[in-house]
C-alpha positions in Angstrom: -0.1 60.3 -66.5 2.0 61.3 -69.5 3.5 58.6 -69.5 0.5 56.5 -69.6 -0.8 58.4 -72.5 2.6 57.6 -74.4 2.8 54.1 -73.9 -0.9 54.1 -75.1 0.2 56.0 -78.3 3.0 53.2 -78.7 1.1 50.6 -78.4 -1.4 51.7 -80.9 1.3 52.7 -83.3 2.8 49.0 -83.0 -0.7 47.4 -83.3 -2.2 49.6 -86.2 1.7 48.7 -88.1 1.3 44.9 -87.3 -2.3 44.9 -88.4 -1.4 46.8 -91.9 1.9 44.4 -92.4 -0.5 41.2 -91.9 -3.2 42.5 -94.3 -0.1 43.8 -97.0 1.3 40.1 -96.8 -2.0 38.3 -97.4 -2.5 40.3 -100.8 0.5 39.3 -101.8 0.7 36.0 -101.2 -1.5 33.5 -99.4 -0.1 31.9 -96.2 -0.4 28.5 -97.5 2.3 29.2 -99.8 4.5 31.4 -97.4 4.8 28.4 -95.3 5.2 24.8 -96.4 4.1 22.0 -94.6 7.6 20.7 -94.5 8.9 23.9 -92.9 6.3 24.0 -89.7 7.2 21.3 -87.5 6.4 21.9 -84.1 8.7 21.7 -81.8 7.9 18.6 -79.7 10.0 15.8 -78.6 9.5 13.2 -80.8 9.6 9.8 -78.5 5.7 9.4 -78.5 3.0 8.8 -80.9 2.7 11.6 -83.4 -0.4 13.0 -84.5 -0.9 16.0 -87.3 -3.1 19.1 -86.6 -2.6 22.6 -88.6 -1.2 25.6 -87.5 -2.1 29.4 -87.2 -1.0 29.9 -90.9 -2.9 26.6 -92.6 0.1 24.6 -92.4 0.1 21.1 -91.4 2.5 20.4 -88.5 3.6 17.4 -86.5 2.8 17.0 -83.0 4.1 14.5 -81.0 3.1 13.8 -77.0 5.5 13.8 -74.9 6.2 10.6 -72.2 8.3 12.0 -69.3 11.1 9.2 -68.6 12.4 10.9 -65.6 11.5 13.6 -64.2 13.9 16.9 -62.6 13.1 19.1 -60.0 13.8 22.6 -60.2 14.0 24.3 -56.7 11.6 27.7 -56.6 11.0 28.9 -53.0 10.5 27.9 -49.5 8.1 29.4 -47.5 4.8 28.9 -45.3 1.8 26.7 -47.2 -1.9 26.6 -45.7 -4.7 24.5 -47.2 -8.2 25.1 -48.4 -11.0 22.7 -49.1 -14.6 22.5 -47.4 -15.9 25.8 -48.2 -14.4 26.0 -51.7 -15.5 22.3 -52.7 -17.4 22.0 -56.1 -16.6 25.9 -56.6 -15.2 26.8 -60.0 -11.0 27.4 -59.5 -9.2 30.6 -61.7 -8.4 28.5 -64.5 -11.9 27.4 -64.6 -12.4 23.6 -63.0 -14.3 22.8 -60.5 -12.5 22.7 -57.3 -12.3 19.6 -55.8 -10.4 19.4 -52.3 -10.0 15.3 -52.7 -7.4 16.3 -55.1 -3.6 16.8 -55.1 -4.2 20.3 -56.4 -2.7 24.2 -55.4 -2.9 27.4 -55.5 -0.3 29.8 -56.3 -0.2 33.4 -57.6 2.1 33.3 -60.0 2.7 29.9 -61.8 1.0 29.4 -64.8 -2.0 26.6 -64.5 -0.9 23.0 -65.0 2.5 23.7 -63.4 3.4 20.1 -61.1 5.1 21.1 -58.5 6.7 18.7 -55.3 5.8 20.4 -52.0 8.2 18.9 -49.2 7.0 19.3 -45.7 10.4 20.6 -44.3 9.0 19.9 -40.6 8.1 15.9 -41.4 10.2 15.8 -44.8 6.9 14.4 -46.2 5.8 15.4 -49.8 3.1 15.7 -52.7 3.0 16.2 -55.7 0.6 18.8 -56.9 -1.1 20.4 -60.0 -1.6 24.3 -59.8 -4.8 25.4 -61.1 -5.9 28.1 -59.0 -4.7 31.7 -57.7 -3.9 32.4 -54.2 -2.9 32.4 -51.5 -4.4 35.6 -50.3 -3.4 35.6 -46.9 -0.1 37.4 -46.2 3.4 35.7 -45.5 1.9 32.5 -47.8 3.8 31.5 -50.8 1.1 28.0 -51.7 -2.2 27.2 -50.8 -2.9 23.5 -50.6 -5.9 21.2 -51.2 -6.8 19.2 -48.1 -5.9 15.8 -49.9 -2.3 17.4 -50.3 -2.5 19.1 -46.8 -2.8 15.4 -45.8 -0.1 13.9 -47.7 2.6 16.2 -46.3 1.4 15.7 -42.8 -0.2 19.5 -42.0 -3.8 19.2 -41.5 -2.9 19.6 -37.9 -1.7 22.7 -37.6 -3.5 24.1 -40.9 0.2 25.7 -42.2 3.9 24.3 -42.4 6.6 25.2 -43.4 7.4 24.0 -47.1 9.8 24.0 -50.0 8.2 24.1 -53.2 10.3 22.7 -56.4 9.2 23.0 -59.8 8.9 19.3 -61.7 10.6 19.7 -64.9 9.6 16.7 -67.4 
């Protein structure tokens, strides 16, 4: 409990000194002229079509989108995946979309949203590509729950779970 009521303290001290530090720099100087547009470039890799947009400060700053050219896979954990689909179907998902189980989409607890991510049947060797836009799964001993399209495409619709391994696909 005391500690609790210290790392509040902390907190507040940090945010009441980063609050004053902001509002002492604007007085003395505007942002526009702390920062020059030719200092903020984003840091994007530049092999797409570039596009300008302003940052937090007012600057202008240089996006670019990125084209994958090949993609890596990053290996993250193995375990048991189950799908979902039917009763969850047009329902809103954590990250806010609506849920649709015709799609090559997951859930996982931890992975930020957007995060692709090959799941390899390790029973069939099948696999599928999949989005992660939802949290889950909430049943025990389950590191990935599946949409039924992606269910499909490793080949586990059958038995409802398989065994997987999950690999993170680095662009």
């Amino acid at each position: 409990m005391i500690r609790l009521k210290i790392r509040k303290r902390i907190a507040l001290a940090v945010s009441v000194t980063a609050f004053a530090a902001v509002g002492f720099t604007s007085a003395v100087t505007s942002a526009k002229e702390m920062v020059t547009p030719n200092m903020a470039v984003a840091d994007y890799p530049v092999n797409g079509p570039t596009s300008f947009g302003y940052n937090a400060l007012g600057a202008k700053v240089q996006k670019t989108s990125f084209a994958p050219t090949d993609a890596k896979l990053r290996a993250l954990q193995t375990g048991v995946a189950s799908y979902y689909g039917p009763g969850f179907h047009g329902r809103r998902t954590a990250n806010g979309e609506t849920f649709n189980m015709n799609a090559l989409t997951a859930a996982h607890r931890t992975l930020p949203f957007g995060t692709r991510l090959k799941v390899t049947n390790l029973n069939n060797g099948q696999s599928a590509i999949v989005r992660v836009n939802d949290r889950g799964p909430y049943v025990g001993g389950r590191v990935i729950d599946l949409s039924v399209a992606a269910a499909k495409q490793i080949g586990s619709t059958g038995s409802g779970t398989a065994r997987v391994k999950l690999e993170v696909v680095e662009q």
